[in-house]
C-alpha positions in Angstrom: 0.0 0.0 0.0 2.7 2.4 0.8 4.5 1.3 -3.0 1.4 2.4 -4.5 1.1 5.6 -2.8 4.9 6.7 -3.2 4.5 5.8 -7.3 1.2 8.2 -7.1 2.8 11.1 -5.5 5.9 10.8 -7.6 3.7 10.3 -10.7 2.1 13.9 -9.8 5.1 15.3 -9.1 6.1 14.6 -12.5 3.0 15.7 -13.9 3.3 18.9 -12.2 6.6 19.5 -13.7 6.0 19.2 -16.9 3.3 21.4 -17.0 5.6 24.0 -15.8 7.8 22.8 -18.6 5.0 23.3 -21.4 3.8 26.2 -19.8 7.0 27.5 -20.6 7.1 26.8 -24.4 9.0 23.8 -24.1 6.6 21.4 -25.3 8.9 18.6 -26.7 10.2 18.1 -22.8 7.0 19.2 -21.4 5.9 15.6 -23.1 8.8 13.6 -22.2 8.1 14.3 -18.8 5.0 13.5 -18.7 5.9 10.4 -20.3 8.2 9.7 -17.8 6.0 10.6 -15.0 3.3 7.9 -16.2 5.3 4.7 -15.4 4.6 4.6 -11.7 0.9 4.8 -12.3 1.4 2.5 -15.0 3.5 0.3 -13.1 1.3 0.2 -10.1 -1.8 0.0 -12.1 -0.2 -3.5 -13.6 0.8 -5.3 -10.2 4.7 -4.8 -11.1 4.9 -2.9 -7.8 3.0 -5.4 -5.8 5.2 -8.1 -7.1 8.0 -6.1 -6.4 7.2 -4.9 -3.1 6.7 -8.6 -2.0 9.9 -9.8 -3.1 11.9 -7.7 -1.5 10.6 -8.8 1.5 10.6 -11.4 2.3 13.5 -13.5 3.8 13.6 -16.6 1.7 14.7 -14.2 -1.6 17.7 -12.2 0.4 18.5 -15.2 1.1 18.3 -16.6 -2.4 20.8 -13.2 -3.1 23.1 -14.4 -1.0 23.3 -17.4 -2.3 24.1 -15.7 -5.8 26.8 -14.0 -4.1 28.7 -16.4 -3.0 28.5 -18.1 -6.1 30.2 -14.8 -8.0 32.4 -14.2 -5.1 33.5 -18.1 -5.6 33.6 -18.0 -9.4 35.7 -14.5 -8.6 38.5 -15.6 -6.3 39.2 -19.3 -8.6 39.5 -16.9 -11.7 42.0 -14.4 -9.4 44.0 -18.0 -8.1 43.9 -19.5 -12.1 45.4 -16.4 -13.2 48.3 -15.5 -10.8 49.8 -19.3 -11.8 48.1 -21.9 -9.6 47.4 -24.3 -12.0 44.4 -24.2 -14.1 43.7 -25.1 -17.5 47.6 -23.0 -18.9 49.5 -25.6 -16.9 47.6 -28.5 -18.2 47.7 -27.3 -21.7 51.4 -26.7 -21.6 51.7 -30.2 -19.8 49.9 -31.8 -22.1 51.7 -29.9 -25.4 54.7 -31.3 -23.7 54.1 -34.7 -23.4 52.8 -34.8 -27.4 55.4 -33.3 -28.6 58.8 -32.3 -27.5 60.7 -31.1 -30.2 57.5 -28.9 -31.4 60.2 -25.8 -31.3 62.5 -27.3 -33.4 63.4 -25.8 -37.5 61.3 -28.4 -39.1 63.4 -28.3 -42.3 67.2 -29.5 -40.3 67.4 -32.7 -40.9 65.2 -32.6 -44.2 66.7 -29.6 -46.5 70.5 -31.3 -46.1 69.3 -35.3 -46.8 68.6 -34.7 -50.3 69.2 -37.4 -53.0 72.7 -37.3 -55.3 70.7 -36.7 -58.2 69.0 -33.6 -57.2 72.1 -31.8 -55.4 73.8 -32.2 -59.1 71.2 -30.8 -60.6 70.7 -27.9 -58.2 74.2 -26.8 -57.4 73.8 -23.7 -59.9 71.6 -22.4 -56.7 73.5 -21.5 -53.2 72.0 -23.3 -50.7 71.3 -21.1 -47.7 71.4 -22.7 -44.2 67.7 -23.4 -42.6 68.7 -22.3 -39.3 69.9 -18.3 -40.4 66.0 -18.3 -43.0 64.4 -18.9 -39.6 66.1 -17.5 -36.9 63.9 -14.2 -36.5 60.8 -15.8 -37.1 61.7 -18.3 -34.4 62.5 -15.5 -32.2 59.8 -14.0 -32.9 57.4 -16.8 -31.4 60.1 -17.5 -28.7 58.9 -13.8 -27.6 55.6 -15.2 -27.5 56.1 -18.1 -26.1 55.1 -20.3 -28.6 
């Protein structure tokens, strides 16, 4: 009962107000006031403010709230713990690249650029061969920086 008459008197309030407001030539304000000032009445009129008004007090839905709070503040402090190093799903990714393959960060051309056949080195010696390791070196420092 007290919802409905605090939406009232605010509604009438507003309504005032923008009266003033169109009194004063400003009509295009004047209506969004009164726009404005119509969604208490409108509210109340609807049972939103009942509704309202009864969920907010009683116990069981505080309660409810602080239920939902712990929850964030739980979801809050694993995030803080996963990201200052404490395990988490970076340390079992990295375990697990590990473990499938070592030698990931290894030139992939070493062994395979100088283990050509006879017959193509004869045919290819008008071209300077250029060593694997210097055509890679800054792209392999550039994801070294990354820590790829």
């Amino acid at each position: 009962m007290l919802a409905e008459t605090v939406c009232s008197a605010v509604s009438a309030a507003g309504l005032g107000i923008a009266a003033i407001t169109a009194y004063r030539k400003r009509f295009l304000a004047a209506t969004r006031i009164a726009a404005y000032s119509l969604v208490p009445v409108g509210l109340v009129l609807t049972g939103v403010v009942e509704w309202v008004s009864g969920l907010v007090f009683k116990p069981s839905t505080w309660a409810g709230v602080g239920v939902l709070g712990l929850a964030w503040l739980l979801f809050t402090v694993s995030r803080a713990v996963e990201r200052r190093g404490g395990g988490g799903r970076k340390a079992a990714k990295s375990a697990q690249r590990e473990a499938v393959a070592p030698q990931a960060s290894a030139p992939s051309l070493g062994a395979g650029a100088s283990a050509q056949p006879a017959a193509k080195q004869g045919k290819q010696s008008k071209q300077p061969a250029a060593a694997p390791a210097d055509d890679f070196s800054d792209i392999e420092a550039i994801l070294k920086k990354h820590g790829i």
